[in-house]
C-alpha positions, 0 to 999 in steps of 0.5 A: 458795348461789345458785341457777343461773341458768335463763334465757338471753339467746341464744336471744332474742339468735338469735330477734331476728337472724332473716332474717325479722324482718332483711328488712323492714328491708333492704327499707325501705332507700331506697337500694335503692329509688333503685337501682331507679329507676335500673334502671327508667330504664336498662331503659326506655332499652333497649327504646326501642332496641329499639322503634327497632330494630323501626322501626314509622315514623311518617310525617310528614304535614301535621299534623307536626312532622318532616320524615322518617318516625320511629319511635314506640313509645318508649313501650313502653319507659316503659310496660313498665319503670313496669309492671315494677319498680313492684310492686318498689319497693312493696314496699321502699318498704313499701306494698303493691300488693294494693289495689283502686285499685292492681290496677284501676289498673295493669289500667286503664293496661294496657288502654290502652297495649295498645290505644293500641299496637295503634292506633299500628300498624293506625291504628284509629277514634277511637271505638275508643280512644274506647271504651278512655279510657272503659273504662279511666277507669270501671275505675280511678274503680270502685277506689276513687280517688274513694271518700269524695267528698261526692257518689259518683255526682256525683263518679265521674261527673266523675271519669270525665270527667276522666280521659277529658279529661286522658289526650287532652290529654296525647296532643294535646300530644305533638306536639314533641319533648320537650315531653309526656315532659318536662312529666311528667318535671317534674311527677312530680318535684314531686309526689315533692317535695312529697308529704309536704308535702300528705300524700300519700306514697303517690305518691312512690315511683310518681312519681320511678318514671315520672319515671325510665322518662321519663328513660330515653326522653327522651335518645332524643327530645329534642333531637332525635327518633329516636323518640316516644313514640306513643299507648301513651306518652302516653296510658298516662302521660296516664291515670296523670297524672289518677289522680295528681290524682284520689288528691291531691284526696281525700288531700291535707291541705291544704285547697287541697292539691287543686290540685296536679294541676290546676296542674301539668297546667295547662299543658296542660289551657289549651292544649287548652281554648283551642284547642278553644273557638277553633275552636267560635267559628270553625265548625270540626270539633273531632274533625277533625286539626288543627295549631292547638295554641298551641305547634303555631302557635309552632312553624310561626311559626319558633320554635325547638322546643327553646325552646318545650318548656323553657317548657312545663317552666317552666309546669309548674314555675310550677304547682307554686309556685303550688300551693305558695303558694296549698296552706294556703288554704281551698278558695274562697280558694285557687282564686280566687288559684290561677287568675289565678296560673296563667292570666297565663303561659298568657295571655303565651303566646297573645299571644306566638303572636299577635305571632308569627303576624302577624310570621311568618304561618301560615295559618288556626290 
């Protein structure tokens, strides 16, 4: 006679179906991720309505694109939202926000945005946002982000440096409705679509995030702007944005996968290079106000501002194809063809300020 049988599939059967063996697979799930980002750019979009209701003005003065005063500070609504559901999209994205480069990061980005908000209100010294960039800067290069570069002190350094340049180039440029929160927009959606493809995942999720807070102010700013962004925007993207390019640079598995985030800023980082070195050449102050920028000049020539911030999407989307092209390169190879790539746009686009200015002038630029 058989012995009976001792052992019994149901309680594995029960031990298996446990909520805590159930819920990391729940929180994989994309789907709730995406339906994340869509409440990110929702949320956004109502405390810019908020930030519009509180109408701290921006008023225009002879460096301005507008005509009345608007309100700024949009970019509480970006900021507070990214701030919000990122640690939540970590974690059903599966990756963890208890990082050094994570937390020192987002403490960096907060820093700045609250000071860059206080600046918005009270008009400080630029040495006291100086002071912010570089605290904030020095924070999120002590994380970690360049940890494993060939030559640490060097490249912390020039890491610092970089963040510094990148955050003020992004807040330089945000002069022209559209023109900063769409280039970002653009960029970060490149960057979630080809992060796999230079081996940095990592970034997907926190990218296709910003992009979406972007999405939520942009409606509110561009065509037409019922508000801006104001510094706590751009220069808390202009920080992230640089810190974006910094983790590609170590990360990436491409051996030119570097230039990724300098191609896709480099839009940027021409317009505000080239305005600089222009007026050195010409003897004027390079910390005084001015509306000298190439697309500050098309736009004072008559053009129409619309058309001016698409194509600065466009050299954003340029970037990214050439970062693409040039991706599986080696290092030298790839910079050597990834400049004049990137350069013969940003070229077209000084001779058409040129041609305009002589047809329509402007005064000194």
């Amino acid at each position: 006679m058989p012995s009976p049988c001792t052992y019994s599939v149901a309680p594995a059967i029960l031990e298996a179906a446990q909520p805590h063996d159930m819920m990391p697979m729940f929180l994989s799930d994309p789907v709730l991720a995406v339906f994340c980002l869509i409440c990110a750019a929702f949320f956004a979009a109502g405390l810019v309505r908020v930030m519009i209701n509180l109408a701290i003005l921006d008023h225009p003065g002879h460096r301005s694109a507008h005509q009345r005063p608007t309100p700024k500070g949009g970019g509480v609504g970006v900021m507070a939202s990214f701030f919000l559901f990122f640690p939540l999209v970590q974690d059903i994205t599966g990756r963890s926000v208890l990082r050094a480069d994570v937390i020192l990061t987002a403490l960096a980005t907060l820093l700045l945005a609250c000071v860059s908000w206080l600046d918005d209100m009270y008009q400080w010294r630029p040495s006291i946002k100086f002071c912010a960039q570089s605290a904030a800067a020095i924070m999120v290069v002590a994380g970690g982000t360049i940890l494993g570069w060939p030559t640490p002190l060097p490249g912390a350094f020039l890491a610092v440096l970089w963040l510094i340049f990148i955050t003020n180039a992004v807040n330089f440029m945000d002069g022209l409705n559209g023109l900063i929160s769409g280039c970002l927009i653009v960029g970060n959606l490149i960057v979630a679509a080809t992060g796999v493809f230079f081996g940095v995942p990592d970034l997907i999720w926190p990218a296709l995030l910003l992009a979406g807070c972007l999405c939520g102010f942009l409606p509110f700013n561009f065509p037409k702007a019922r508000i801006f962004l104001g510094d706590v925007g751009s220069q808390g993207c202009g920080l992230l944005a640089g810190t974006a390019a910094l983790y590609m640079t170590q990360h990436s598995i491409k051996p030119s996968g570097w230039l990724l985030g300098p191609a896709l800023l480099f839009p940027l980082i021409f317009d505000v290079l080239f305005t600089l070195v222009r007026r050195k050449l010409a003897g004027h102050s390079l910390v005084q106000a001015h509306r000298g920028h190439i697309y500050q000049v098309l736009h004072r020539s008559g053009m129409n501002p619309v058309l001016i911030a698409v194509c600065e999407w466009v050299f954003v989307c340029w970037g990214g194809i050439v970062a693409l092209l040039v991706a599986a390169l080696p290092t030298f190879n790839g910079a050597c063809l990834a400049l004049p790539l990137l350069l013969a746009p940003q070229i077209g686009w000084v001779a058409l300020a040129v041609f305009r200015t002589r047809r329509h002038p402007v005064g000194p630029w």
